[in-house]
C-alpha positions as CSV (number, residue, x, y, z in Angstrom):
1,X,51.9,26.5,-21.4
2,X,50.1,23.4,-20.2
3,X,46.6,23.1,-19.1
4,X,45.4,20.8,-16.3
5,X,42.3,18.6,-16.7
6,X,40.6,17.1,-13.9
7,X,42.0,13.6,-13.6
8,X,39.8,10.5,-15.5
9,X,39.7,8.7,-11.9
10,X,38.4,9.9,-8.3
11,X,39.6,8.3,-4.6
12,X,36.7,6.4,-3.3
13,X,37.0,9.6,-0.8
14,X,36.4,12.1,-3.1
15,X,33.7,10.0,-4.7
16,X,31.6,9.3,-1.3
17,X,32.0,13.4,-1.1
18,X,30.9,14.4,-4.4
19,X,27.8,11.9,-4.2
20,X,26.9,12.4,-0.8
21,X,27.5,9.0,0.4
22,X,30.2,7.3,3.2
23,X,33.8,5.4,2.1
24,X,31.6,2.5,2.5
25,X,29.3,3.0,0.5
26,X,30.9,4.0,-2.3
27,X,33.1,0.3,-2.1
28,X,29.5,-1.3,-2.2
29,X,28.6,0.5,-5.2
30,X,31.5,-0.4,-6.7
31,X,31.8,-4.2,-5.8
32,X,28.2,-4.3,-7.1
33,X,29.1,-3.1,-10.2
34,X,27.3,0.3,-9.6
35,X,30.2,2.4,-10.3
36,X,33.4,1.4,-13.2
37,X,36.7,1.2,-11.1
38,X,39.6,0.1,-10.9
39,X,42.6,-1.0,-8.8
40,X,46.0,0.5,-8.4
41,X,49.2,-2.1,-7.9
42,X,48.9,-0.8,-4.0
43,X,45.4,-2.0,-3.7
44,X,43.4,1.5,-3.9
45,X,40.0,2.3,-5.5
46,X,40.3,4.2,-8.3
47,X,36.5,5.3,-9.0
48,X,36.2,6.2,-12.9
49,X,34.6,9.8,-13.6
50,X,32.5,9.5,-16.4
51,X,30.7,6.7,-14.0
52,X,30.6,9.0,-11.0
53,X,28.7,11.8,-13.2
54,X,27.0,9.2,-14.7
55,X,25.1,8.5,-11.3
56,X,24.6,11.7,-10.7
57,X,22.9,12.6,-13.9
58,X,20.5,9.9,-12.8
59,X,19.5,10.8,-9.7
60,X,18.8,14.4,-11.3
61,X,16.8,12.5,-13.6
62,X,14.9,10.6,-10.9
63,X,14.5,13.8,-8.8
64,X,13.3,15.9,-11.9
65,X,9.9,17.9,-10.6
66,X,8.3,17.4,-7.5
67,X,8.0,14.0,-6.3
68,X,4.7,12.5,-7.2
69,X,5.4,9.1,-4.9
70,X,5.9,8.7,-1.2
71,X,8.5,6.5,-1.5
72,X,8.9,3.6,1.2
73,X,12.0,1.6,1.3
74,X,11.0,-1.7,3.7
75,X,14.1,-4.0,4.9
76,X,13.3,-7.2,6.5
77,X,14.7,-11.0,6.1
78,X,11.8,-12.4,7.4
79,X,9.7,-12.9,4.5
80,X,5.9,-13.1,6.3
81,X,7.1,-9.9,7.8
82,X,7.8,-8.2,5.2
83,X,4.6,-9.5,3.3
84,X,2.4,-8.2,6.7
85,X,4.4,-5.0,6.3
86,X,3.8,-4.2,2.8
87,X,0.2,-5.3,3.3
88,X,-0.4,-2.6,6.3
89,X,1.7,0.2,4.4
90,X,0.1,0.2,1.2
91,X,-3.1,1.5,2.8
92,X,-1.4,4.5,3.2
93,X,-2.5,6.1,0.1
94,X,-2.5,6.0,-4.1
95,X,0.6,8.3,-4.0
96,X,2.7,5.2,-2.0
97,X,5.2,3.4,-3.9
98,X,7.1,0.6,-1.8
99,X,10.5,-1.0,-2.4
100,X,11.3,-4.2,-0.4
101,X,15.0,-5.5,0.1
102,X,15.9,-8.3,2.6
103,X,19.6,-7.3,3.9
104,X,21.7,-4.2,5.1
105,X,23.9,-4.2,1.9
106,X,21.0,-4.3,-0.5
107,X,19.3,-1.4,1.4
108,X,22.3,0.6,1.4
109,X,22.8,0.1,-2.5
110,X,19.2,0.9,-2.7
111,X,19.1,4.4,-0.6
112,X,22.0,5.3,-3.2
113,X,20.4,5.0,-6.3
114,X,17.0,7.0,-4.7
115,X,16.4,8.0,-1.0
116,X,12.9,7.4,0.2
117,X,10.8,9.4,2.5
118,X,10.3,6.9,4.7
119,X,12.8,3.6,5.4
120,X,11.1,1.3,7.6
121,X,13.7,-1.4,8.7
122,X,14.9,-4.3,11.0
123,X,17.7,-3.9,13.3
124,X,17.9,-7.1,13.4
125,X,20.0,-8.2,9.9
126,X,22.8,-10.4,9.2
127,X,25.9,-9.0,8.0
128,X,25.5,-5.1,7.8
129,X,23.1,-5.1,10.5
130,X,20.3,-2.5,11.4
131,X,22.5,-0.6,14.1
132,X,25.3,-0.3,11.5
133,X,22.9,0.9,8.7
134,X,21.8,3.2,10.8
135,X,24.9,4.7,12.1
136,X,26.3,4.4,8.3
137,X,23.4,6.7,7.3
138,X,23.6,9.6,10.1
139,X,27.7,9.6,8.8
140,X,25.9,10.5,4.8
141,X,25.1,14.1,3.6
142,X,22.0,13.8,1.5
143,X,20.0,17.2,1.5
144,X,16.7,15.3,1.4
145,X,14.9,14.4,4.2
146,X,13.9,10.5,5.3
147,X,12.1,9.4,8.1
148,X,13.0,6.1,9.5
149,X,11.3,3.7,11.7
150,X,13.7,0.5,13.4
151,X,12.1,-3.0,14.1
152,X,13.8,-4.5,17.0
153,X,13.6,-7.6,19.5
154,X,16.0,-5.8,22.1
155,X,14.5,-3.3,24.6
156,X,15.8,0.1,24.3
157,X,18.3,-0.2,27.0
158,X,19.7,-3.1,24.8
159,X,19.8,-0.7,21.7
160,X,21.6,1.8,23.7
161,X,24.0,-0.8,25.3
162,X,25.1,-1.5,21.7
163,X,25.6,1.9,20.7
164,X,22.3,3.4,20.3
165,X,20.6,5.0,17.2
166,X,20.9,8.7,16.0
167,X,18.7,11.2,16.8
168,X,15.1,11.2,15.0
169,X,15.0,7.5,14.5
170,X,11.4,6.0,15.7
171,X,11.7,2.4,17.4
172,X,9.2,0.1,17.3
173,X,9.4,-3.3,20.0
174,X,8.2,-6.5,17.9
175,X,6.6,-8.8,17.5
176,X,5.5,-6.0,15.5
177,X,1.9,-4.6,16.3
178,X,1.0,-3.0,13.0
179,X,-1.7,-0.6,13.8
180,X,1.5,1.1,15.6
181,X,3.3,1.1,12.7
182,X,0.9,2.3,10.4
183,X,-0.4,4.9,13.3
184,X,3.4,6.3,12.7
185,X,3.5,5.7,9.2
186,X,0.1,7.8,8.1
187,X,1.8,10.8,10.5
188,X,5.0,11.3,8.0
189,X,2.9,10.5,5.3
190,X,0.4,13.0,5.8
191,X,3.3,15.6,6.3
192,X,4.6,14.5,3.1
193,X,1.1,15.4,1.5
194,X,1.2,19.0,3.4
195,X,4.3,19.8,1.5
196,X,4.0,18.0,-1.6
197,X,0.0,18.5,-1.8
């Protein structure tokens, strides 16, 4: 009598289920070199296992104990903003740790390897832009919560005339006024402290 194993390899389906993440995603990972894979003759993803626990492992590891950060992920290709940005948000408090990325694709590689409490981020990107970012996120399953605030040039009629955001997502008109931003920013962050305090 023969025993079954799980298989060495996952579909890049199973893989965006067991890690929480979209199809999408889980090609950027792997085109980035995140996770080991490999392709079959047909042309399909074969995500290796031991790489797939391997990720998960670390975000256990990252997660370990109750987070002592607020994490802030800021995404901006506009350099001076960015600078202004992480200028106004680090007065939030000693317990805020910011990340900075310039385009969609980085962010999303980013928000895989550790989710922040707060993404702050341009709708206006080039290639994956802020309105696909956004829409890719509300399609993931992550169990911990993130607040996110979108930069935009377009009025909110514009936004919904491209296919609007999801639910719960704060938008902010620029150019950017950043008492408003920080205004927003110190409200999540002083939830975070009720609950982490």
């Amino acid at each position: 009598m023969t025993t079954h194993s799980q298989p060495d390899t996952l579909t890049t389906r199973e893989t965006a289920k067991i890690l929480g993440a979209s199809v999408r995603t889980i090609q950027l990972w792997v085109e980035g070199g995140r996770l080991k894979a490999w392709k079959t003759p047909g042309g399909h993803r074969r995500v290796l296992r031991t790489s797939v626990e391997e990720m998960l492992a670390n975000r256990e590891r990252m997660s370990g104990g109750s987070p002592s950060k607020y994490e802030v992920l800021l995404v901006n290709e506009d350099p001076d903003q960015l600078s202004t940005m992480e200028k106004t948000l680090a007065k939030l408090g000693p317990e805020t740790q910011l990340r900075v990325v310039e385009d969609g694709y980085e962010a999303l590689i980013r928000l895989g390897e550790a989710r922040p409490d707060l993404l702050v981020t341009d709708l206006d990107l080039s290639g994956l832009d802020g309105l696909r970012l956004m829409k890719t996120l509300a399609r993931e399953t992550s169990t911990q919560p993130m607040q996110i605030i979108a930069l935009t040039m377009l009025t909110p009629e514009e936004v919904v005339a491209r296919g609007g955001l999801p639910n719960g997502i704060m938008l902010l008109q620029k150019p950017l006024r950043v008492a408003s931003l920080l205004s927003l920013a110190k409200t999540y962050y002083q939830a975070w402290l009720s609950v982490h305090a």
